[in-house]
C-alpha positions as CSV (number, residue, x, y, z in Angstrom):
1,X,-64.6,-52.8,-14.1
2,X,-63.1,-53.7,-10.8
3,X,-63.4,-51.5,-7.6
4,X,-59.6,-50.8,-7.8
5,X,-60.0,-49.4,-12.0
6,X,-62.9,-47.1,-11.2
7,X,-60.9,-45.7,-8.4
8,X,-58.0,-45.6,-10.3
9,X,-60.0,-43.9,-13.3
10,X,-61.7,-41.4,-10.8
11,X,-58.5,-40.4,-9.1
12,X,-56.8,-39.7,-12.8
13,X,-59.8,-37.6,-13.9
14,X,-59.6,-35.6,-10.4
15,X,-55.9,-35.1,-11.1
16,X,-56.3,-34.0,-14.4
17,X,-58.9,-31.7,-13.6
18,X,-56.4,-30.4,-10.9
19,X,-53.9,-29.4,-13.2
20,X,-56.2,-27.2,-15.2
21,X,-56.2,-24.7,-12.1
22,X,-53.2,-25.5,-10.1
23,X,-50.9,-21.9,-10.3
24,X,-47.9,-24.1,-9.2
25,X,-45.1,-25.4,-11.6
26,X,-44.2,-28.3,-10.9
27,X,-40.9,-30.7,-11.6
28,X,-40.9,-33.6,-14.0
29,X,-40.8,-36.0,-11.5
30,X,-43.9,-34.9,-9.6
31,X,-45.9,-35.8,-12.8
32,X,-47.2,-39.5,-11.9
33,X,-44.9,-42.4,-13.5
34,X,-48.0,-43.8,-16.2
35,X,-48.5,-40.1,-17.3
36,X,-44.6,-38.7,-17.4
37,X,-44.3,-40.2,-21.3
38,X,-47.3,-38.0,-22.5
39,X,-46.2,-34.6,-20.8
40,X,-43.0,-35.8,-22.1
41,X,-44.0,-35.8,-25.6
42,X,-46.2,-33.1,-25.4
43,X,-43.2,-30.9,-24.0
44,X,-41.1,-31.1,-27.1
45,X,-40.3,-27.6,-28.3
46,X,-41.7,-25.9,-25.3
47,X,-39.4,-24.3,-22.4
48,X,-38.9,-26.1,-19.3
49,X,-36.4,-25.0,-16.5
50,X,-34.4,-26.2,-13.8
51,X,-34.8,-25.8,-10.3
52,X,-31.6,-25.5,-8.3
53,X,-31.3,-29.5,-8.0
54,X,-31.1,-29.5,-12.1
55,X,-34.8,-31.3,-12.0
56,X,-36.2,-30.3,-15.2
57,X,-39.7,-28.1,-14.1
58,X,-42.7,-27.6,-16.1
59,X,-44.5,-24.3,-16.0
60,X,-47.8,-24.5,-14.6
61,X,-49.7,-23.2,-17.6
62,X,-47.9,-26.3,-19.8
63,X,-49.3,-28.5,-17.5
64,X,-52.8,-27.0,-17.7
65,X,-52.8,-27.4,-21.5
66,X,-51.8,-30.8,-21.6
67,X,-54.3,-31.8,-19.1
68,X,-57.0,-29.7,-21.5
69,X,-55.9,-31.7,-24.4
70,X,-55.8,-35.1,-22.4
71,X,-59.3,-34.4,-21.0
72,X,-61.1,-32.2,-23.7
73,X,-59.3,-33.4,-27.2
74,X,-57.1,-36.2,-27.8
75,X,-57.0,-38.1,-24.7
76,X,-54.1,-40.5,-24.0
77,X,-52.0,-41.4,-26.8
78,X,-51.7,-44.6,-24.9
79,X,-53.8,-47.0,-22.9
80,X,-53.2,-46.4,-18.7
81,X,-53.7,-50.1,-17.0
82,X,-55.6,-49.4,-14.2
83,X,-54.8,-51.8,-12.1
84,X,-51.2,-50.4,-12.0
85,X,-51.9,-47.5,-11.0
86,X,-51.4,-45.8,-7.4
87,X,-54.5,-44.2,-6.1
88,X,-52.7,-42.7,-3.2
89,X,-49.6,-40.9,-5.5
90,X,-52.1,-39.5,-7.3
91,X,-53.9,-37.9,-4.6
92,X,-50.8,-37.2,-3.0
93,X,-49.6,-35.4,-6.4
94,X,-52.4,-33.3,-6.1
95,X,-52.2,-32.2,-2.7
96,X,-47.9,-30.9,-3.2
């Protein structure tokens, strides 16, 4: 595994493990790009709400049980390519 992957992997399990504790709800579009499909999905049938721009926003609490399932049960329903993804975002993401 490249130098780039296991940072990559390491920042995804940090951001992960954010979301089971983070109070804060948070928009759609704040969830990074390679994980957006799976929240997606795992959103169907579940409320979500729009801030005063329209952005659809995910409760907090949603967010912390996806992350459980992701981490805990089923894991991704889809392989994440490493290399593609953005160290930085993520750490940003988890700082907003």
């Amino acid at each position: 595994m490249t130098t780039h992957n296991q940072e990559a992997y390491r920042a995804l399990r940090a951001y992960l493990t954010h979301l089971l504790t983070d109070p804060r709800d948070k928009a759609l579009e704040e969830v990074p790009t390679p994980l957006r499909a799976s929240v997606e999905a795992f959103m169907q049938g579940k409320t979500v709400y729009h801030d005063a721009a329209d952005r659809p926003i995910i409760y907090a609490h949603d967010l912390a049980a996806w992350a459980h399932q992701v981490v805990h049960v089923s894991g991704l329903e889809y392989p994440v390519a490493l290399a593609t993804v953005d160290v930085d975002r993520l750490r940003q993401a988890m700082a907003a």
